[in-house]
N, C-alpha and C positions, 0 to 999 in steps of 0.2 A: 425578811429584814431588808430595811433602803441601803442604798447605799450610793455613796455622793458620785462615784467616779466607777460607771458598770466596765467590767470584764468584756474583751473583744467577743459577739455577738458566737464567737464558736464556747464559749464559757458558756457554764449555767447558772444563773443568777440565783441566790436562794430564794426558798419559796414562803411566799407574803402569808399564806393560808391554806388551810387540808383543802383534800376535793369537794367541790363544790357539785351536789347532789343536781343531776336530771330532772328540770322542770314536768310535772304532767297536771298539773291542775289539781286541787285540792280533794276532788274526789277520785281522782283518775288510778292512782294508785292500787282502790278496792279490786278493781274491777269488776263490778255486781255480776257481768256477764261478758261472754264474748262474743267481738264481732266476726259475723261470717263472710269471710272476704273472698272473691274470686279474681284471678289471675291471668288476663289477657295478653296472651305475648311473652313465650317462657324463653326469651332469648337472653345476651350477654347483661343487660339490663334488669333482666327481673334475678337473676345469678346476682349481682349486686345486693339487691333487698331481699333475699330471701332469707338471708340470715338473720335480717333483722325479724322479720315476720315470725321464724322460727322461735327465737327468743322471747318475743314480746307475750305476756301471758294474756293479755284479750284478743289476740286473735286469733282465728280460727281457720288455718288455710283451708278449704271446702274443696276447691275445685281448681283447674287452671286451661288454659286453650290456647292450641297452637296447632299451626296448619302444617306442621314439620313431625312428620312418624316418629322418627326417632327419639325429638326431645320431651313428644309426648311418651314417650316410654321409659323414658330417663326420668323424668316428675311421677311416674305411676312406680315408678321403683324404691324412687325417694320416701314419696308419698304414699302409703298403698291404700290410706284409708280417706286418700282425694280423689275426687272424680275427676277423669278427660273430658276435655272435645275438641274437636276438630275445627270448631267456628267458635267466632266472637255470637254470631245469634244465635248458636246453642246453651253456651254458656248462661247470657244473660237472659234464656227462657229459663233457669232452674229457681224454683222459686223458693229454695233455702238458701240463696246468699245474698246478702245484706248491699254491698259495696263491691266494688270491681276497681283493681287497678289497672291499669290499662298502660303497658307496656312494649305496643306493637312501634313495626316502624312508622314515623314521624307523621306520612301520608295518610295514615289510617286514625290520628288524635281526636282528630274532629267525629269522624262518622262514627267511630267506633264510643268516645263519650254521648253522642246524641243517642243512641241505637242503646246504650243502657242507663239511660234519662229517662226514656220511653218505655222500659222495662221496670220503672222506679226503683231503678239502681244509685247508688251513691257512688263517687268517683274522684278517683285518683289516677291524674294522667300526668306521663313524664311531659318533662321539658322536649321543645316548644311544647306548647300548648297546640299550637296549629301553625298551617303554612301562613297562614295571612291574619288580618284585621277583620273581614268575611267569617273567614269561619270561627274566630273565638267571640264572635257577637252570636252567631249560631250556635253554639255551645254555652253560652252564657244564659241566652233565651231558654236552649231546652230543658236547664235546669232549676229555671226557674216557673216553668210551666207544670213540669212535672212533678216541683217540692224536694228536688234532692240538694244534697249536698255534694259539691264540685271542689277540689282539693287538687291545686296548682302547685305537683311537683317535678322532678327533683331537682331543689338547687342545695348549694351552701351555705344559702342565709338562713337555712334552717337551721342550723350546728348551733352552741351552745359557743363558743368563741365569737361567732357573728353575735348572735342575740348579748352576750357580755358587753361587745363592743357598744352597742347600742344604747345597754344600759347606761353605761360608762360616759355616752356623748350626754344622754340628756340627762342622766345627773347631774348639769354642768360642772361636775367639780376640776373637767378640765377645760370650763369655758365653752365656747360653742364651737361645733363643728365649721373647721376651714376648707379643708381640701379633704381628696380621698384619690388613692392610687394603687392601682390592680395591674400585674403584669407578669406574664403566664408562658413557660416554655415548656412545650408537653412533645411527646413524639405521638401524638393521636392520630397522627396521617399516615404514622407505620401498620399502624392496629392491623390487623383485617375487617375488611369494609365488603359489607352486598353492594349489588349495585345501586341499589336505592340510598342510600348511601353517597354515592359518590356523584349523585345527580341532585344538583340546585334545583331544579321545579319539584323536586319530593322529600326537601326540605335538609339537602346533605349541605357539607361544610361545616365549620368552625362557628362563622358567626349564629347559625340554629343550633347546631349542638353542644356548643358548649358557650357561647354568649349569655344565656342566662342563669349560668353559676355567678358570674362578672354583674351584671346586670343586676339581675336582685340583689345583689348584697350590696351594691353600693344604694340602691332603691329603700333597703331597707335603713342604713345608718343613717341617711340625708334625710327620713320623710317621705319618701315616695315620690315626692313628685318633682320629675324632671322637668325642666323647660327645652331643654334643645339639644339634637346631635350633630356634631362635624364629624367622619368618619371616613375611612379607608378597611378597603381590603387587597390580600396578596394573593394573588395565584401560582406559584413557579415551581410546580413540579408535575412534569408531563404524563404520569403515572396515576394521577387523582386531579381529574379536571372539574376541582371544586373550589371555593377559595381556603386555603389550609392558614392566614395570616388576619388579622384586622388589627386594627387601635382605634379608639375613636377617644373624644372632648365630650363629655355630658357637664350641662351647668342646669343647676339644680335652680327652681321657680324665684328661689332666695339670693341666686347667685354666685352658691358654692361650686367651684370646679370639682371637675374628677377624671380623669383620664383610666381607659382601661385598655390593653394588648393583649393579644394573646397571637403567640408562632408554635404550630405544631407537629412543624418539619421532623424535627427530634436529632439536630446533630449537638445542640445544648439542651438538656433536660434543669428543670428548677431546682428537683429533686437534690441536684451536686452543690447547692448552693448551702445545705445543712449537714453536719457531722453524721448524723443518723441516715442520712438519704439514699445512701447507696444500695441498701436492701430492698428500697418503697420503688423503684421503677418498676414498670413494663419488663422494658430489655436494656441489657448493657450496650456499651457501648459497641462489641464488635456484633452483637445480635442486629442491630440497627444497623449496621455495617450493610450487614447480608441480605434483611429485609430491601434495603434499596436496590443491592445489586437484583437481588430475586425479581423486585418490582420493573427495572429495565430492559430485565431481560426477557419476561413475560414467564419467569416458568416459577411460581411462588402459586402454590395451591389455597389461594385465600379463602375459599369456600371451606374446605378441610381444617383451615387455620381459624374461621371463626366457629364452625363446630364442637372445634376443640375447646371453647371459650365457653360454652351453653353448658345447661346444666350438666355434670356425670362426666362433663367432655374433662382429656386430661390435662386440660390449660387452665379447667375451671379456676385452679386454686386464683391466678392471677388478681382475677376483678372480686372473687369469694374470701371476704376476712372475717373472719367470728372469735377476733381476737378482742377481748375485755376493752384492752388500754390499744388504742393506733395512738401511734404519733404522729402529726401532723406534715405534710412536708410542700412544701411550696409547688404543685406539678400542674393541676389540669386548672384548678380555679387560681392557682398562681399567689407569688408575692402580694398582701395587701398592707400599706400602712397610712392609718388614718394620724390628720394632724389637726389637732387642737388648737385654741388661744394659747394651751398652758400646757400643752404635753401633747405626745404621739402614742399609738398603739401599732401594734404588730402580735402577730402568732406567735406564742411560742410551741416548745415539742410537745408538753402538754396543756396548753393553755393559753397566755396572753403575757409581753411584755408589756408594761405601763413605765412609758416614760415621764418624767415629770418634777417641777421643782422641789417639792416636798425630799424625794430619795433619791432621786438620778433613774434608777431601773429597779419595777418590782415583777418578779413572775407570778400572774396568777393563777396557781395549777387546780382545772378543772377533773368532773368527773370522770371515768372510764365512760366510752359508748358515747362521749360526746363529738366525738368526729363521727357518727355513722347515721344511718339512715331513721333510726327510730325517733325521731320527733318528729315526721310526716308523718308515721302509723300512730304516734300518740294524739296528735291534732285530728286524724280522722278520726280516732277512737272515741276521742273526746269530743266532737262535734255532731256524730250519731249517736251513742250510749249517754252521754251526760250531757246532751243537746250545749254545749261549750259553741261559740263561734269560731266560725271559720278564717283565718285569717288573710291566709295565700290561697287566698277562693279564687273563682273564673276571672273577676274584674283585673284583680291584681294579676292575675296571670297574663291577661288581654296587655295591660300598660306594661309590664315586659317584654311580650311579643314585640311592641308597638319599637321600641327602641333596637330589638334585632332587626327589624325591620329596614329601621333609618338608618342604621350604619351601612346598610348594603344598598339602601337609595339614596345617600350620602356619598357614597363611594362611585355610582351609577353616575351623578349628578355634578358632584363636585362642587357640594354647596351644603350648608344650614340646615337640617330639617326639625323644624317645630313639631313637639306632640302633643295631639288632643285627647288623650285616654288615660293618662294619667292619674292614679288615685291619689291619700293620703294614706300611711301605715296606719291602722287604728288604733285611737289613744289610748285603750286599755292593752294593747300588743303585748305580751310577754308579760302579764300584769302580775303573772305566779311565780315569777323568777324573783325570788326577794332574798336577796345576799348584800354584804355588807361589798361596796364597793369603796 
């Protein structure tokens, strides 16, 4: 129901309509069969997706590899009826699995997606995609020489709140998209970090690891394609000589602005910005207290502490949710609120505020599982089994890279930087998501 004059933003607005049901494509649903997926890199990352993958009824976990005993033993315990190995080229010599997700650290995106392109593996590789503009042209080539399918994840613009919004813009029914604003206070510098990690030539920092949550979503509401970046990064804390701060100015080829930040010191979390949010962190606040002092003082067993974060480890539960309904909370991809000719939007705990002349504030509460990671496994699903295209394929994934890129040779430079790699989102994009907006 509208209403003219909404409740302070800690109220809950009533809800406009029931949940709104998980897009997967008109046949995707059946399932005829399942895809047999293998798992490269069973770190804090693939701990993330694994519940997704568990759930999802087309696929098939087969197999997973990792150079680490223990956690290979920890996925064999999970798993008993998946196969180990110990390499990425053992894995992708077994010639019953389909697709590979590829989940190693950052340095190994590139080699490790060519190496099962060449295997006629189909793939899914986290964010970045790669260190550079080099190697996601090399990655793009190999999977196009080879006929597989390349599937450029993980961000947020996959979630069903992003794609809502989107629909939402070119509806026009709130007129065209004006502006777009993303701003993000996480404690991700507290985590535990390898060293790879904490070194900028293999792809550590803020602006590769978490820029393109920020990045793609705003890529995806504008259109894709950007024109230009102005851009800063922070460095200021002697414990992670990585940049842990950026914000940068993207103006979109149309001329729509957007600004995005993200600080993830962790002495303000977003999280505290919602009534519900105090449960959704990492660590409280005197936890983060301690990780600091630990980190200053050199005796903080980060190797132990990220162990403990890997599959079976007893931190799993952290980054591991296999809950139905998550509530949404402003932390790692942060605050966004897009603003229209005729209205703004924002997240709500389950769904979307829609501000707007018609009601003042509508909440539109989405389905369960729409915050998680199953509409990458639905989009691979559906782009090998029901030959469905790809959407966040290599290209797209390349013109995101291209914009992490510029903000840190923006920040280098202290100047402008123009991009040439830029796609368009495709005009059938989300073409199965048909709800009354």
């Amino acid at each position: 129901m509208a209403r003219s004059k909404p409740d302070p933003p800690s109220a809950n607005p009533p809800i406009e309509r029931g949940p709104v049901p998980l897009p997967r494509g008109p046949n995707a649903t059946a399932h005829p069969r399942p895809l047999k997926l293998g798992l490269i890199g069973i770190g804090v990352g693939a701990a993330e997706v694994l519940p997704a993958m568990e759930s999802h009824e087309g696929i098939d976990l087969v197999a997973g590899a990792d150079v680490n005993d223990e956690v290979r033993e920890r996925f064999k315990a999970r798993y008993p009826g998946a196969r180990t190995y110990d390499s990425a080229d053992k894995l992708v010599a077994d010639p019953d699995i389909e697709a590979v997700w590829i989940a190693t650290p950052n340095r190994f995106h590139a080699p490790h997606t060519i190496l099962a392109a060449e295997h006629g593996k189909h793939v899914v590789v986290e964010k970045p995609m790669g260190l550079n503009i080099q190697q996601a042209e090399q990655m793009v080539a190999a999977a196009d020489k080879y006929g597989v399918k390349l599937l450029a994840g993980h961000t947020r613009s996959f979630t069903l709140p992003i794609r809502m919004m989107r629909k939402i813009i070119t509806s026009g029914k709130l007129g065209k998209l004006c502006a777009a604003h993303i701003w993000s206070y996480s404690d991700w510098m507290l985590r535990p970090r390898t060293p790879d990690e904490l070194d900028l030539s293999q792809g550590g920092g803020i602006p590769y690891r978490q820029g393109p949550h920020q990045i793609d979503t705003i890529r995806v509401l504008g259109g894709g394609k950007l024109r230009s970046v102005r851009g800063m990064t922070g460095q200021w804390m002697e414990a992670r000589p990585i940049p842990g701060y950026y914000s940068a100015y993207l103006e979109f080829e149309d001329g729509t602005p957007c600004t995005i930040m993200h600080n993830s010191y962790g002495y303000f979390v977003g999280a505290e910005l919602v009534p519900w949010g105090e449960s959704k962190q990492h660590y409280d606040v005197q936890k983060r207290v301690e990780i600091r002092r630990s980190l200053r003082t050199g005796t903080r067993n980060e190797a132990q502490d990220k162990q403990d974060m890997r599959i079976g480890g007893s931190m799993e539960h952290v980054v591991r949710d296999r809950s139905d309904r998550r509530a949404w909370v402003p932390e790692d991809m942060g605050m966004l609120v897009v603003s229209c000719e005729r209205g703004d939007i924002r997240h709500s705990k389950f769904g979307l505020y829609v501000y707007d002349d018609e009601g003042g504030i509508r909440d539109i509460e989405l389905s369960e599982g729409a915050m998680g990671r199953r509409a990458e496994l639905d989009e691979l699903y559906n782009a090998i089994v029901l030959d469905k295209p790809v959407f966040h394929d290599g290209r797209w994934g390349m013109a995101t890279l291209e914009v992490c890129l510029a903000i840190m040779e923006s920040a280098r430079e202290r100047r402008e930087i123009m991009l040439t790699h830029q796609i368009a989102v495709p005009a059938d994009y989300d073409a199965d998501l048909d709800v009354p907006i």
